[in-house]
N, C-alpha and C positions, 0 to 999 in steps of 0.2 A: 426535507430532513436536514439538509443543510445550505445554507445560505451567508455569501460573502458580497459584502457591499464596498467599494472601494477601497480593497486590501493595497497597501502599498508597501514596498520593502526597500531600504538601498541599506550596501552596508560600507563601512569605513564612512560615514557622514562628516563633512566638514576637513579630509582629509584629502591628499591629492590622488589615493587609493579609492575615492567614491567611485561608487555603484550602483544605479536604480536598477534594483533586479526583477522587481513586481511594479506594473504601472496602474493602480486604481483596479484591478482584476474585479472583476462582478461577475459570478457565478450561483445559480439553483441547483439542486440535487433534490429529485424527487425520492422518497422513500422507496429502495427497490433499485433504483440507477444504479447502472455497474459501468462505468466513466475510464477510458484509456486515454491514455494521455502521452500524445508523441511531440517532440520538437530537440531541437539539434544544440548541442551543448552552447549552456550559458541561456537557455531558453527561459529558464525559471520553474523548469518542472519541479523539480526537488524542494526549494523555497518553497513553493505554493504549500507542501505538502510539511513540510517544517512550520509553516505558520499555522496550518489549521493543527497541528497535534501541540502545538504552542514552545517548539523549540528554541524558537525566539520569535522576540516581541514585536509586532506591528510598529511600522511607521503610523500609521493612521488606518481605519476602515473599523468593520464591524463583521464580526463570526458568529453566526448563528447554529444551532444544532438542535435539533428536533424543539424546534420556540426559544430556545433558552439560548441569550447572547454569552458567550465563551471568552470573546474578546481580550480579557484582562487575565482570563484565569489561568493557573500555573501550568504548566507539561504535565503531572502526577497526577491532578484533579481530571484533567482531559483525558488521560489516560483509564481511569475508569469507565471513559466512554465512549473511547477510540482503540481502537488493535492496530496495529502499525507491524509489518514488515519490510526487512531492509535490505540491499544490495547483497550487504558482507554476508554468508550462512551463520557468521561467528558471534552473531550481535539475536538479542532476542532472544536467549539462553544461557544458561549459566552451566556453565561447563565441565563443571569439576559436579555437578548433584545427576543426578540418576533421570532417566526419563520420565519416569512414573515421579518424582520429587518438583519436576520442573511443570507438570501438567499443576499437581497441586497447586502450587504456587499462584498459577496462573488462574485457579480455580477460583482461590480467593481474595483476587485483586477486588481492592477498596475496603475489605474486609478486615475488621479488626481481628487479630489473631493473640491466642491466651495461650496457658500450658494443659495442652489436651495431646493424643493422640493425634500426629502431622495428615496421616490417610488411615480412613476409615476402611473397613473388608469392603463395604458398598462401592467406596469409590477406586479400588482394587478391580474388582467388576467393572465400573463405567470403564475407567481408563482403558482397558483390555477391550474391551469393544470399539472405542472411539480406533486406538491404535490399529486396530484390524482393520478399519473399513479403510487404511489407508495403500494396502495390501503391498507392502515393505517388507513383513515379516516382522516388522519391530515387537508385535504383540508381547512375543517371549522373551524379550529381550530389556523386558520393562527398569531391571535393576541397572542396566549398560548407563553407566557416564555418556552423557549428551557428546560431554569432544572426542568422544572417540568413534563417532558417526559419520559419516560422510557428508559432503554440503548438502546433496539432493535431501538427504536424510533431516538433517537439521531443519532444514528451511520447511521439510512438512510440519516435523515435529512444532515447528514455529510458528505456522499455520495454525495447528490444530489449539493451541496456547494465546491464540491474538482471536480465535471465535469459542472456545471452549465457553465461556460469558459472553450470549449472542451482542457484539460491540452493536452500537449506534451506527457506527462510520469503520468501513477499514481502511487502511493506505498503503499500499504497494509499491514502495519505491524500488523502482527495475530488480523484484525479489528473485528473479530466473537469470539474471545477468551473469551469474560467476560461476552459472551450472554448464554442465556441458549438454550436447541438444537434444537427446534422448532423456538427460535428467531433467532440463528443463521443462520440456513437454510434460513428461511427468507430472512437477510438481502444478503445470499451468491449467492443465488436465484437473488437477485436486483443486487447486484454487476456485475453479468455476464450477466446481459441482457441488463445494460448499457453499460459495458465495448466492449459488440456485437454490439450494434445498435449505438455509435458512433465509430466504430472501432479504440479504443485508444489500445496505448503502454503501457502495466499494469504487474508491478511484486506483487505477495504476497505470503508475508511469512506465513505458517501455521504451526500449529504441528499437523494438521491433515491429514492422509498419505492420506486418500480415497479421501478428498476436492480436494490435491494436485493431483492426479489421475484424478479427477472427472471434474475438470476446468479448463479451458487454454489450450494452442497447446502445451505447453514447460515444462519440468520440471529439477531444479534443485536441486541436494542434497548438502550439505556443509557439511565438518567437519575439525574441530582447522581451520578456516580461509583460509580452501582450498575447490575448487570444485569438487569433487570426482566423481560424476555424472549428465549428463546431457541428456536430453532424449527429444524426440519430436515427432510432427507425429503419425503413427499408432504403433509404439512401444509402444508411453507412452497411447494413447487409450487401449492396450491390459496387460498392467501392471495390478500386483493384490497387497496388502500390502507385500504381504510374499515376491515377485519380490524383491520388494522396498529393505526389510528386509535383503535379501542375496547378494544384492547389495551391501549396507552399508557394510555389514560383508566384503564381498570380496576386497572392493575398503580401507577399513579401517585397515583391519584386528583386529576389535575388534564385539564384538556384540553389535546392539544396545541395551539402557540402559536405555532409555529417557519413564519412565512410562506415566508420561504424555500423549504422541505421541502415544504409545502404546493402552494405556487407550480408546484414541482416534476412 
């Protein structure tokens, strides 16, 4: 489903602020893969996931998605075929339109839109059921302004608006990081039992080793813009942190340092 052939990134080029933050990265994602992705700040996790939704431009390499090279193509165009969630709950929603307004929206990404009726009574219906299974209570609450929701809130609702159009690829940029650890759960809980029951192609990034453990078939570690470790199957089912921990050390040769992740 998706395939990266030496992706490279540095940024401030030519300046004494340079940076190589992706080094030739070469990655497959089979259709199905559900990909966590741990490593300690400055690793390149985030980059990775900014090039492939085409945030910015490649130094060099090639992006592929289900056959079709991406490479050149703009963030908007990618975006009809990537769902992308992000750290902030605030980002991903438009804030000031109604719940049931922002699913719309979301309904008809890529879609040319005319002067007709914005939501039809059917999809008054869908919406109210999609909303239910998320069991929030938001159901009745479908006409509520987005910012006046809480982050765990938002970030499902932001979920439910990045697969409502089952995407190609989703990306999870540490979307549970700013939730607190009951919300978080929550929303990680949601995450993987939509990412199951439409069997999508899903990377995400966490600083959390156990989530990384805990979800998905695949896991990878990064560090300075390289992939040092990749693991799947019943390996990574039988991984514990400390695994993780002597791995880093071994593949790095430094210890990790990342309290954060640690903390975690």
């Amino acid at each position: 489903m998706l395939k990266l052939e030496n992706v490279s990134k540095t940024f401030n080029l030519g300046t004494v602020n340079e940076k190589k933050v992706l080094h030739e990265i070469c990655l497959e994602l089979n259709d199905g893969d559900f990909v966590t992705i741990i490593g300690g700040n400055g690793a390149g996790k985030s980059t990775l996931l900014n090039m492939i939704s085409g945030l910015y431009p490649m130094d060099s390499g090639i992006i592929t998605l289900d056959g079709e090279d991406i490479s050149l193509e703009p963030e908007y165009l990618r975006a009809q075929k990537i769902g992308r969630l992000f750290q902030d709950p605030m980002l991903g929603t438009a804030s000031d339109m109604q719940i049931i307004e922002n699913l719309a929206l979301a309904k008809r990404r890529g879609q040319k839109r005319g002067l007709r009726w914005g939501i039809t009574k059917e999809e008054k219906k869908q919406y109210y059921e999609i909303v239910k299974s998320l069991g929030l209570g938001l159901e009745d609450r479908l006409t509520t302004k987005v910012g006046l929701l809480s982050g765990g809130q938002r970030q499902a609702i932001t979920l439910l608006m990045a697969t409502l159009q089952k995407p190609k690829l989703l990306l999870l940029d540490e979307h549970t990081a700013a939730l607190d650890p009951a919300t978080s759960a929550k929303v990680l809980t949601l995450t993987n039992e939509i990412i199951n029951e439409q069997h999508l192609t899903a990377m995400m990034v966490t600083h959390n080793m156990q989530d990384a453990i805990d979800v998905g078939n695949r896991l990878i570690m990064m560090y300075k813009g390289r992939i040092i470790y990749d693991v799947s199957g019943e390996e990574k089912k039988n991984l514990k942190v400390s695994d993780l921990l002597k791995k880093f050390e071994e593949a790095s040769g430094h210890e990790f340092v990342n309290d954060r992740m640690l903390l975690s």
